[in-house]
N, C-alpha and C positions, 0 to 999 in steps of 0.2 A: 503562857508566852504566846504572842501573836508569829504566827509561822506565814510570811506573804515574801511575793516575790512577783516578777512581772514576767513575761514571755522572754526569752533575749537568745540569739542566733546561737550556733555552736559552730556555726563556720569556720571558725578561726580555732575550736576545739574548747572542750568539755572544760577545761582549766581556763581558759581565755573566760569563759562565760561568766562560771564562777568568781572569777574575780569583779568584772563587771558588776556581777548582782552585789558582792561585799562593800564595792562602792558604792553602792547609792541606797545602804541601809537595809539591803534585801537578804533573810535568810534560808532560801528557796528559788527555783526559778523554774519553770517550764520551757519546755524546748522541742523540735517537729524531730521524731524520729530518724527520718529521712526527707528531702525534697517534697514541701509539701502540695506542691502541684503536678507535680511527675511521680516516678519510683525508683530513682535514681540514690544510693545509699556511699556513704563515704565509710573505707575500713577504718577499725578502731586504730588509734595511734598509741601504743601502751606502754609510754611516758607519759602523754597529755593522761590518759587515763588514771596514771598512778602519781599525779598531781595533782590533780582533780579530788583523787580520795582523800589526800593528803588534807586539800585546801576543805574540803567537807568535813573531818575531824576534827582539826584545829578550829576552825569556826562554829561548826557545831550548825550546823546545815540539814536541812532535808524535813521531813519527806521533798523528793523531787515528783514533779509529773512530766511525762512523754508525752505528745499529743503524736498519733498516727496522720498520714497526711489525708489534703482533701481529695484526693483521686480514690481513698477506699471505701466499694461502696458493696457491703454486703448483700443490699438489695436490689439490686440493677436488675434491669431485664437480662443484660447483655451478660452468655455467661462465661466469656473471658472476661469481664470487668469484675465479677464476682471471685473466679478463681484468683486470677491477679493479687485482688482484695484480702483471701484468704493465704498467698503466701506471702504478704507484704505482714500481715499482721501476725504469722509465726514465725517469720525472722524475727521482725521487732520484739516479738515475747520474750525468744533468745536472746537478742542484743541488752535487753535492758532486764534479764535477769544475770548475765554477765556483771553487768556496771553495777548493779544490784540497786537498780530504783525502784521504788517502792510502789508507783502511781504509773498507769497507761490509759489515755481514754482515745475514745474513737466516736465519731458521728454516726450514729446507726445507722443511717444511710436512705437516701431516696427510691422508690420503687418506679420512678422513672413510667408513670401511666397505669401501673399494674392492676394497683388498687392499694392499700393500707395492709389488710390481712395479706395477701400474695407477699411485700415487700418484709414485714414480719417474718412471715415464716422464712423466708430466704435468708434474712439473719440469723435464725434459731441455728437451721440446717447447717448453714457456715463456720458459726459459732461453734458446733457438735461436732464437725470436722479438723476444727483447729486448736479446740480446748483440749488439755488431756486430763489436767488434772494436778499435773504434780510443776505448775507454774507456782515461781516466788512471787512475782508481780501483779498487784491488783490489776483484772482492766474493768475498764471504767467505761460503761454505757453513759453519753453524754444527755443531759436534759434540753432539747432543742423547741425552736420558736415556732416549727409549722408551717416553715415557708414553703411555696411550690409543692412539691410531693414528698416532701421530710416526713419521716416518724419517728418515733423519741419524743413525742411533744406531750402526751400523755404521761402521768405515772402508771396506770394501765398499762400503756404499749410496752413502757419499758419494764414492767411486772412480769409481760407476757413471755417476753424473751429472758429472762432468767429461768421463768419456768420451766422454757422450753427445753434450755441446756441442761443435759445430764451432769456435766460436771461444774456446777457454779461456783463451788466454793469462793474462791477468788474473782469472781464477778458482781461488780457494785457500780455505782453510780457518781459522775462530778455535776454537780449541780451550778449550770449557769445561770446565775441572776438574771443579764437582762432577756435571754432565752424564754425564761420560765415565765419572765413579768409579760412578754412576748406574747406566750402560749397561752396568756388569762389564769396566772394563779395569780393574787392578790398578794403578795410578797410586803407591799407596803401598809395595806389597813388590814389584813387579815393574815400575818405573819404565823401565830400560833396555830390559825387553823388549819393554813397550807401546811407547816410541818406537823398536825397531827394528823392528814392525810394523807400525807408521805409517809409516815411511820404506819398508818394500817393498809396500808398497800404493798409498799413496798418493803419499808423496816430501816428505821435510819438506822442502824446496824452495818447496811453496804452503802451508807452515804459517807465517801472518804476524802472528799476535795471538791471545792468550791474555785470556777470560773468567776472574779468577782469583779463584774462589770456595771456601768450604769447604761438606761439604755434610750438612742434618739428616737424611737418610734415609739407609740404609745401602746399604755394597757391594751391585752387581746389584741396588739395589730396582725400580730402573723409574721414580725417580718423582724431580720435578723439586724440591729445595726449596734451598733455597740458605742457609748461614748464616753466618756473622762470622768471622775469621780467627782460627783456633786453636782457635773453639770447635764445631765439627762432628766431624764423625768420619774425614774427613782428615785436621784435625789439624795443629796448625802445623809437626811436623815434616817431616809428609810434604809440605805446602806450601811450606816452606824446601827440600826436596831436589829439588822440581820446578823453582823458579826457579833455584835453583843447578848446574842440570844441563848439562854444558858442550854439548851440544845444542841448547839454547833458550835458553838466559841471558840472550841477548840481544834479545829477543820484547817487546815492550809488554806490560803487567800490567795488563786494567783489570776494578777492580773494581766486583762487581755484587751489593755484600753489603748488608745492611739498615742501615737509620739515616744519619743526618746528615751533614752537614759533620767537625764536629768528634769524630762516628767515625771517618769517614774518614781524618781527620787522624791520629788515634792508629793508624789501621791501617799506612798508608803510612810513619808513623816508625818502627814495630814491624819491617816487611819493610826498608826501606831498612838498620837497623841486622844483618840477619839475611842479606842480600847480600853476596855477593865479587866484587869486583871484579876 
């Protein structure tokens, strides 16, 4: 069964959303923790809450994923932006082992000048301070394009930081498509080879959710722009042979492409019809 859903707000509450995604054919959705450009967090409402699970049951929904916002940056110079970083991201562990979701990712984070290795290690160390171990909720090291002073752009780098965590268990990886085609892995003519480079580095074993976007900038640009399905330069083919890849087929699909609902909705009946089962 194809498990895809698109980003959609929670503003309006976790039940509000859900509904949304059941409109427009979607059985899954992603959603920002909290305020994804500040750290501003709204309390849980626990009716919305236990409608929400309701509405998740009956339709038969989920894995969900969280995304933490973009102000958290593990590897900053600055190191209030790091501590920050670090209790935005053990609340959220908390919040969304309450709701009981199953998926969290985060952007590894910029090193803001440091260097690559300095920016790294600042993650591990972070990481080691906010993991404990006995988290329900995957999180999720995000596969990123390399822009400016991003790391996560490697399967390496983001190898490195699992290593480094003593307690990984529950630390894996969402694989953004146009991130990765970004970053110079070959995703469209060397599809098999990039997943079995993924798999001896890192182990698709913690590969749990798939960002599935097409993207405006080209092979190896570096640069993060994300576009509508079909119409990037991935390319709905190469998008179709991704999700149909007996590897990952069975990975949650969420999309993080431009425009509305009833985008949305045409996108998810486009892929659903272009799936095998």
């Amino acid at each position: 069964m194809l498990v895809i859903g698109p980003h959609i707000s929670i503003a309006k509450g976790f039940s509000k959303a859900a509904e949304t995604a059941i409109s427009i054919g979607a059985n899954t959705f992603q959603f920002f923790t909290r305020n994804p450009r500040g750290a501003s967090v709204k309390a849980l409402d626990q009716k919305d809450v236990e409608k929400f699970q309701a509405l998740r049951v009956e339709h038969d929904m989920g894995p969900f994923l969280a995304h933490c916002p973009y102000t958290m940056n593990l590897a900053s110079s600055k190191a209030d932006i790091v501590e920050l970083g670090k209790r935005m991201l053990r609340e959220d562990i908390e919040r969304m082992d309450l709701l009981g979701i199953e998926y969290m990712c985060f952007h590894p984070g910029s090193h803001t000048g440091d260097g690559e290795d300095v920016g790294l290690e600042r993650i591990i160390d972070a990481l080691n301070s906010v993991i404990r171990g006995d988290e329900k909720v995957w999180v999720l090291l995000e596969t990123m394009s390399g822009k400016g002073s991003e790391v996560g752009y490697t399967f390496e780098q983001l190898r490195r930081i699992i290593d480094g965590v003593e307690k990984s268990d529950r630390l894996g990886i969402c694989f953004d498509t146009c991130h990765t085609f970004s970053a110079g892995y070959d995703i469209i003519g060397d599809l098999d080879g990039v997943l079995e480079k993924f798999d001896s580095i890192i182990g698709l074993d913690r590969l749990k959710a798939v960002h599935f976007n097409d993207s405006l900038k080209e092979f190896a640009s570096r640069n993060d722009r994300h576009a509508n399905i079909g119409e990037g330069l991935i390319g709905l083919e190469g998008l179709s042979s991704f999700m149909n890849h007996p590897k990952i087929k069975n990975l949650p699909l969420f999309l993080e492409t431009p425009g509305e609902p009833d985008v949305h909705k045409k996108e998810i009946e486009l892929l659903r019809s272009l799936y095998s089962e």
